[in-house]
C-alpha positions in Angstrom: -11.0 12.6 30.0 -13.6 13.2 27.4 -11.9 16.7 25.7 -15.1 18.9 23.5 -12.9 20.2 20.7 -14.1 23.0 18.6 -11.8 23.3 14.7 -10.9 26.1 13.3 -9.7 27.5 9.9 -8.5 24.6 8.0 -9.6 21.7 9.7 -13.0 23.1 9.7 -15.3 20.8 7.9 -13.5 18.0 8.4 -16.3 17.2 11.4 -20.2 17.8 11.4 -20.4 21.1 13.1 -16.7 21.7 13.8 -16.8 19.7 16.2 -15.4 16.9 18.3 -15.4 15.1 21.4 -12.0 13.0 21.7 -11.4 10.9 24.9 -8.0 11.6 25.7 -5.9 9.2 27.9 -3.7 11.5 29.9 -4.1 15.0 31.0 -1.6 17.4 28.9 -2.3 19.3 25.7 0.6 16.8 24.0 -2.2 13.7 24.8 -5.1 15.7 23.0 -2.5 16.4 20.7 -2.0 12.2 20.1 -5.8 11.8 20.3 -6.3 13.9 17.5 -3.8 12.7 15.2 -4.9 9.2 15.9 -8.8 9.7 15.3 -7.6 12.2 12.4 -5.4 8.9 10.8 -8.8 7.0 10.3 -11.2 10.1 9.5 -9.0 12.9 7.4 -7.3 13.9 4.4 -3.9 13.2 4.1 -3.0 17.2 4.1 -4.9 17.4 7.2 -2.3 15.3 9.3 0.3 17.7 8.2 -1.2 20.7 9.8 -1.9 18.7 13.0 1.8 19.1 14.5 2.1 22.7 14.0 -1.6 23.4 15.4 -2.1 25.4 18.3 -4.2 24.4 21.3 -6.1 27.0 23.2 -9.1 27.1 26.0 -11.5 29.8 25.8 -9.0 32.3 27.0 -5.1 31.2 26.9 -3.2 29.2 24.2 -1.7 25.9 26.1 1.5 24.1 24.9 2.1 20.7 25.2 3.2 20.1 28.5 0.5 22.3 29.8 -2.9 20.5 31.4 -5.9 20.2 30.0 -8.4 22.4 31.5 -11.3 20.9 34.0 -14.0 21.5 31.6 -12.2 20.1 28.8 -13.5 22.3 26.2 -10.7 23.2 23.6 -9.9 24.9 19.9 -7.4 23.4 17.5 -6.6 26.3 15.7 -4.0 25.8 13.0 -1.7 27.7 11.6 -2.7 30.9 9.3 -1.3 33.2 6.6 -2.3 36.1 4.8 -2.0 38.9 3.7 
């Protein structure tokens, strides 16, 4: 399954647009999950693999966890984790 992923916060940038289309063998959020790290091993920084196991994964409307299924249109957000103030 080919899985559109949009970044967000700090993995922003690490893409042209934000974007990214992954193809994902299997059909849970723990595959994309795998997918990303792996294309993110070759690609990234070295602090962006960090933030990859405690990023969220979220369709337009819901966050998923990892034993959840991707969604039929396979459009996603990696959104990781945030502080502030």
């Amino acid at each position: 399954m080919i899985v559109a992923l949009e970044l967000f916060g700090a993995l922003r940038g690490y893409e042209p647009d934000d974007k990214l289309h992954l193809d994902v063998n299997g059909d849970r959020v723990a595959d994309l999950r795998a997918a990303l790290a792996a294309h993110a091993a070759g690609h990234w920084p070295g602090p962006a693999l960090g933030l990859l196991g405690k990023c969220a994964f979220a369709t337009h409307s819901e966050i998923l966890r990892d034993g959840d299924p991707l969604p039929a249109d396979g459009r996603m957000a990696a959104l990781p984790p945030v502080s502030g103030g």
